[in-house]
Kinemage of the C-alpha trace (Angstrom):
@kinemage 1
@onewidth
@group {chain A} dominant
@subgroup {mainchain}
@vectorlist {calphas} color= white
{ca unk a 1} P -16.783 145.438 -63.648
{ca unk a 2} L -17.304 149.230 -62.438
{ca unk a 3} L -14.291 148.910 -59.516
{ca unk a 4} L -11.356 150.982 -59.876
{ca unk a 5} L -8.777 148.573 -60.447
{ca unk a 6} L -11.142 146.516 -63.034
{ca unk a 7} L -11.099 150.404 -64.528
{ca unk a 8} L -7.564 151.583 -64.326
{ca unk a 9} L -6.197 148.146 -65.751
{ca unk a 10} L -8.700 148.640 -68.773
{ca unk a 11} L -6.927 152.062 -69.072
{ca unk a 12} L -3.644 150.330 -69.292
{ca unk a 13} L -4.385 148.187 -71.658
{ca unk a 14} L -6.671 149.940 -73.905
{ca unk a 15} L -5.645 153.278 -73.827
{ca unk a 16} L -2.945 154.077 -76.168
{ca unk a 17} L -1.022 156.754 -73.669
{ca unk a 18} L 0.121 153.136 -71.910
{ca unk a 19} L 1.576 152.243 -74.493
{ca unk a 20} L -0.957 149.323 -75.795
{ca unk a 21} L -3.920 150.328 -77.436
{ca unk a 22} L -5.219 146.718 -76.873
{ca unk a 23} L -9.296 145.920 -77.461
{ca unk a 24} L -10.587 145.407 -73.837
{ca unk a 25} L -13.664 143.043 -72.580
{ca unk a 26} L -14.926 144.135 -69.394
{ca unk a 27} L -17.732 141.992 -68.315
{ca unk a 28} L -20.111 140.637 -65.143
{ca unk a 29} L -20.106 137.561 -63.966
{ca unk a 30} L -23.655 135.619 -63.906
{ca unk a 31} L -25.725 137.170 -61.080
{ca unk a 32} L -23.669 140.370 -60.828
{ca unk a 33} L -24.983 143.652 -61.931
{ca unk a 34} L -27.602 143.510 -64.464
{ca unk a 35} L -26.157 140.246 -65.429
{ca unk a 36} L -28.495 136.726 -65.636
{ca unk a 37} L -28.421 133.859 -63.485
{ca unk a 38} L -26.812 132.599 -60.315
{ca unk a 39} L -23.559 133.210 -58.911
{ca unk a 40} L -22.060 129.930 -58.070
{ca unk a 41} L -18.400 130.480 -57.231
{ca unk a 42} L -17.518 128.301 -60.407
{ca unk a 43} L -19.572 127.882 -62.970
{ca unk a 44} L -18.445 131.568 -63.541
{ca unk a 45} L -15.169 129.720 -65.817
{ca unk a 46} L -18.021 129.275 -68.276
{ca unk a 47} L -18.400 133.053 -68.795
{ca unk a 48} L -14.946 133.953 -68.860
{ca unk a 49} L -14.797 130.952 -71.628
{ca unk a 50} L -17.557 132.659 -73.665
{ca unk a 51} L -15.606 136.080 -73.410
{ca unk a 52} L -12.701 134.356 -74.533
{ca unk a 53} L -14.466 133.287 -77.144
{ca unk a 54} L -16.231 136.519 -78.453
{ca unk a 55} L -12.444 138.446 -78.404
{ca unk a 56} L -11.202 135.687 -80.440
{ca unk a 57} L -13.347 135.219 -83.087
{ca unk a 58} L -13.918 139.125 -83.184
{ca unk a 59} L -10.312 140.705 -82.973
{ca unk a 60} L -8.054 137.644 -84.343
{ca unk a 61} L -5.538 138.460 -82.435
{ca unk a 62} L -3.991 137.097 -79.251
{ca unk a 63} L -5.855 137.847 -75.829
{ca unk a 64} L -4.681 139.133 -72.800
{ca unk a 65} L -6.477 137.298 -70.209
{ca unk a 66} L -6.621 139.615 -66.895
{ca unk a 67} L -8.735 139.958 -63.859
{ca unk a 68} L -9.192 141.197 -60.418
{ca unk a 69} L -9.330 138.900 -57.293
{ca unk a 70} L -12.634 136.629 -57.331
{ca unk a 71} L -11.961 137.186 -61.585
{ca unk a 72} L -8.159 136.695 -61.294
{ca unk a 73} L -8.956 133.648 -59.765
{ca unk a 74} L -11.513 132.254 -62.314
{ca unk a 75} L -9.308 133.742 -65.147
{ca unk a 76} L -6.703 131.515 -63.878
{ca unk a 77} L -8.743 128.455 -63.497
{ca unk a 78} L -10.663 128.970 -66.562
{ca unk a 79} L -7.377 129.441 -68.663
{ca unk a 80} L -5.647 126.867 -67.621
{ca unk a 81} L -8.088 123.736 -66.901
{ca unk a 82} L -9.697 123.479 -69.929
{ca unk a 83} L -8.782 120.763 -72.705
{ca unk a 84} L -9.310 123.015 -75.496
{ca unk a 85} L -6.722 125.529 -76.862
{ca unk a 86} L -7.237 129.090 -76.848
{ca unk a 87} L -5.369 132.114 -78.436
{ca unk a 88} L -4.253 133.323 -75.074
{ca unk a 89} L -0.488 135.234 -74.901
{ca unk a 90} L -0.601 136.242 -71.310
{ca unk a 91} L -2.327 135.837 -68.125
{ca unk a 92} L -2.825 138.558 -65.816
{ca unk a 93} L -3.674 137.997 -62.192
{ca unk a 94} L -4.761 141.223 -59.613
{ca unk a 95} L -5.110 141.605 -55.877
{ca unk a 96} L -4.694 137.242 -56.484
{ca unk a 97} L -7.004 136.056 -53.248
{ca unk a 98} L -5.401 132.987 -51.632
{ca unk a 99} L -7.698 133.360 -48.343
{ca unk a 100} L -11.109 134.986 -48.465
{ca unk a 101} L -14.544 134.827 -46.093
{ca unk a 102} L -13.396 131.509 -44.447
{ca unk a 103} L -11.870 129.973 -48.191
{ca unk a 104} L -8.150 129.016 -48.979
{ca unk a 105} L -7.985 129.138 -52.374
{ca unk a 106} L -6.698 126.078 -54.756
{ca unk a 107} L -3.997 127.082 -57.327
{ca unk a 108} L -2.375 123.794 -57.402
{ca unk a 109} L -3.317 123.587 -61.358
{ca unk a 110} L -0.821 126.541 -61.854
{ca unk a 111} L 2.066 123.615 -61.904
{ca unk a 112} L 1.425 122.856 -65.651
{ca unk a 113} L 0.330 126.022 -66.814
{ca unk a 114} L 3.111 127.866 -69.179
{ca unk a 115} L 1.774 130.787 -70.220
{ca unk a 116} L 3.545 133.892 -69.094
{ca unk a 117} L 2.023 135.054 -65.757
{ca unk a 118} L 2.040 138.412 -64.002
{ca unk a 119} L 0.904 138.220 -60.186
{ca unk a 120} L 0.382 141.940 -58.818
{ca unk a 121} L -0.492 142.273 -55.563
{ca unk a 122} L -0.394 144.684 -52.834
{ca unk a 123} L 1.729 143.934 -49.895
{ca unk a 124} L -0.877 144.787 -47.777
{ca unk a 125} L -3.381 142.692 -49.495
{ca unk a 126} L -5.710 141.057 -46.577
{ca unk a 127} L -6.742 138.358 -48.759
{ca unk a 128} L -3.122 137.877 -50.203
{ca unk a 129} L -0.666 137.379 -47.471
{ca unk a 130} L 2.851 137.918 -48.779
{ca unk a 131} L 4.364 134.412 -47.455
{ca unk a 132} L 1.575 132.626 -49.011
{ca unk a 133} L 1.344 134.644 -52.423
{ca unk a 134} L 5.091 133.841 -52.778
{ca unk a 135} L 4.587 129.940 -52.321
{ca unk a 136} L 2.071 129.831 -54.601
{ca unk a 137} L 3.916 131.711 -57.399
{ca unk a 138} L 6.882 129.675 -56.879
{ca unk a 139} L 4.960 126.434 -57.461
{ca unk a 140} L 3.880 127.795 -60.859
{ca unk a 141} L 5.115 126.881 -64.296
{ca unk a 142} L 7.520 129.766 -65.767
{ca unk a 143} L 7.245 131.492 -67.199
{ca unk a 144} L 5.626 134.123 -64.191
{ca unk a 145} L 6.469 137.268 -62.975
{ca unk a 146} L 5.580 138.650 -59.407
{ca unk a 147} L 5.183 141.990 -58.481
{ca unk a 148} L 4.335 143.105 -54.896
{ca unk a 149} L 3.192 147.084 -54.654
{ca unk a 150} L 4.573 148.579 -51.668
{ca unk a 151} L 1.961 149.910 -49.084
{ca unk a 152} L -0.893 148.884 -51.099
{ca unk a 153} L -3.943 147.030 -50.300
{ca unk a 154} L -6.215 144.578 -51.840
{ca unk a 155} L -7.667 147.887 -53.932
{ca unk a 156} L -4.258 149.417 -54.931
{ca unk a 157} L -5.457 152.380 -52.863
{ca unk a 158} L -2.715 155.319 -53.898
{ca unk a 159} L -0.921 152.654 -56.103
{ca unk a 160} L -3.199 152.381 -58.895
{ca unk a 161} L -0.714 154.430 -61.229
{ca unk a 162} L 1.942 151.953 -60.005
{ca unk a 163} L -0.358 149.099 -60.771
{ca unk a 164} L -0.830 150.352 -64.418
{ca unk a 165} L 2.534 150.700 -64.986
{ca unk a 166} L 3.387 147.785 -63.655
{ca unk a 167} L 1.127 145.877 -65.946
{ca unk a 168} L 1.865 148.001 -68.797
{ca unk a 169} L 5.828 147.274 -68.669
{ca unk a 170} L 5.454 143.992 -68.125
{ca unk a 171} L 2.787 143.019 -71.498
{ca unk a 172} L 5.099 145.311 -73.994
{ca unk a 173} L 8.080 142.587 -72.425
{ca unk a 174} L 5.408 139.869 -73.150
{ca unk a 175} L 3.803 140.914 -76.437
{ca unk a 176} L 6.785 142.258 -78.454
């Protein structure tokens, strides 16, 4: 929640210099922080479903749904395997991991899902190679958008300003 990407994509959403002005839910995962419970590696859809939720029923408007790497992934999967609708205009995936600490992750369930996407990842990402990150787009529903940021890492070390941008452009396309 306190990273700098988790910070500087708040910025661009929420802060009105972007362009966006958009209410923002930054939250822990169970077991993280001062946060309750266990950290299970997926039972953590359930609390992105519960934030969902709570920006729904308090904002009425359409969410955003965004995260960085372990919560780009479970933003994805909670988003888009799940039987009941949700208000969602946009999904936002950062630093996307497809291979982390001995995992390949599964994004097969991207196929059906047709919400507009944004993939932003560094093209030095360790836990994103390029090759695979492209495959995996590609075998996504449109519509989805992929962005690679050149000489940046998994962090978006000196392209954190691109990053925001980047996001920025692309949700005024999306929300307008």
């Amino acid at each position: 929640m306190h990273n700098k990407v988790v910070y500087h994509a708040m910025k661009a959403l929420n802060d009105p210099n972007w362009g966006l002005g958009l209410p923002v839910l930054r939250f822990n995962f169970r077991g993280t922080g001062l946060s309750e419970g266990a950290h299970h590696g997926h039972e953590e859809t359930g609390d992105v479903l519960a934030a969902l939720d709570w920006l729904e029923n308090e904002f009425k408007l359409p969410v955003v749904a965004a995260g960085f790497s372990f919560g780009a992934a479970t933003v994805l999967r909670a988003c888009c395997i799940t039987d009941r609708p949700r208000n969602i205009g946009a999904l936002v995936a950062l630093g996307l991991p497809v291979e982390a600490q001995g995992r390949a992750y599964d994004y097969s369930f991207l196929q059906n899902a047709t919400l507009p996407k944004l993939f932003i990842s560094g093209d030095r990402d360790r836990f994103a190679p390029a090759a695979r990150l492209e495959q995996i787009v590609a075998s996504a529903a449109d519509p989805k958008s992929l962005s690679f940021l050149h000489n940046a890492d998994h962090f978006f070390t000196s392209q954190l300003e691109l990053m925001q941008s980047t996001l920025s452009h692309w949700l005024k396309e999306q929300l307008t």
